[in-house]
C-alpha positions in Angstrom: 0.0 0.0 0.0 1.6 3.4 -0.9 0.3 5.7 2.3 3.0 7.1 3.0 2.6 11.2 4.5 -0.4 12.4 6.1 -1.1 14.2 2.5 -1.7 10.6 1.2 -3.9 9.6 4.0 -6.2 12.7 3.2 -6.2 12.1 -0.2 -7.2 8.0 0.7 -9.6 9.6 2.8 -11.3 12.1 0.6 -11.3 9.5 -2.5 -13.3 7.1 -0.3 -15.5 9.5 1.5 -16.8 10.5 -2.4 -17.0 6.6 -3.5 -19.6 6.4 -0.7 -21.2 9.3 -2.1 -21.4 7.9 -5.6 -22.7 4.6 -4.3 -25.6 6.4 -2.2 -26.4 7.8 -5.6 -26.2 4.8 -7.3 -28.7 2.9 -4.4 -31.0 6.0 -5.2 -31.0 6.1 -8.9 -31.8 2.2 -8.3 -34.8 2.8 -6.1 -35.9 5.2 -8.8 -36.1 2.7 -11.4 -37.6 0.3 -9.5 -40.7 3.3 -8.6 -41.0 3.4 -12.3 -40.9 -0.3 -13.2 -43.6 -0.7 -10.5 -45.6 2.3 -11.9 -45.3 0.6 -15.3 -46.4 -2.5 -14.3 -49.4 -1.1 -12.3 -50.8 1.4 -14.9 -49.9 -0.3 -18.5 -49.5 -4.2 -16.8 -45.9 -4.2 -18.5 -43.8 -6.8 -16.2 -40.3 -5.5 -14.8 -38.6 -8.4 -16.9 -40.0 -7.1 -20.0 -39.3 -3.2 -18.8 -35.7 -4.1 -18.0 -35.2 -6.0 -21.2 -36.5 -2.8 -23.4 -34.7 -0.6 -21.2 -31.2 -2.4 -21.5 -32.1 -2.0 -25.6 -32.9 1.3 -25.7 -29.4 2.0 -23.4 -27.4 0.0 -25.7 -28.9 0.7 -28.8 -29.3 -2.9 -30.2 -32.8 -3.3 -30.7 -32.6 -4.9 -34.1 -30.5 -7.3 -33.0 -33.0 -8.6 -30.2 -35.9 -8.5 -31.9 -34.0 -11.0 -35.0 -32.8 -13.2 -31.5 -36.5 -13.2 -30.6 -37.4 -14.5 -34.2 -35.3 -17.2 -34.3 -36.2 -17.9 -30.5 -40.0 -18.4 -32.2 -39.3 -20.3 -34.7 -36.7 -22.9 -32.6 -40.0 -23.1 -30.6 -42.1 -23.7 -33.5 -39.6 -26.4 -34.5 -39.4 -28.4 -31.4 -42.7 -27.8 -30.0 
C-alpha cells in the first residue's frame, strides 16, 4: 500500500468519502427505477422483466439485434414444440 505522509492519507480519505457518495447515488437512482418499473407494471400491466429487457435495448442501442434473437427464438419453438 503506498500511504505514505499524512497528504496521502487525506487524499485516501477524501477519494473514499466521495465513492460512498457515488454509491448512495447509485442505491437512489436504483430505487428510482424500481418506482418506475412498478408504476409501469401497475398502470400499462408491462412486467419489470420485459421493462428491464426494453430498457437495456434502448441504453445499448441494439434493438434490431433482439428483436431477430426473438425471431429465431419463435421459430426454434415452432420447430421443437
Amino acid at each position: 500500500m503506498m500511504v505514505v505522509t499524512e497528504e496521502d492519507r487525506k487524499k485516501v480519505k477524501e477519494y473514499l468519502k466521495e465513492a460512498v457518495k457515488a454509491t448512495e447515488r447509485v442505491v437512489e437512482e436504483q430505487a428510482h427505477i424500481r418506482d418506475i418499473l412498478n408504476t409501469l407494471k401497475a398502470d400499462h400491466d408491462i412486467p419489470p422483466k420485459i421493462s428491464r429487457k426494453i430498457m437495456s435495448a434502448m441504453r445499448k442501442g441494439n434493438a434490431p439485434e433482439i428483436k431477430e434473437e426473438n425471431e429465431m427464438i419463435e421459430d426454434l419453438f415452432e420447430i421443437v414444440g
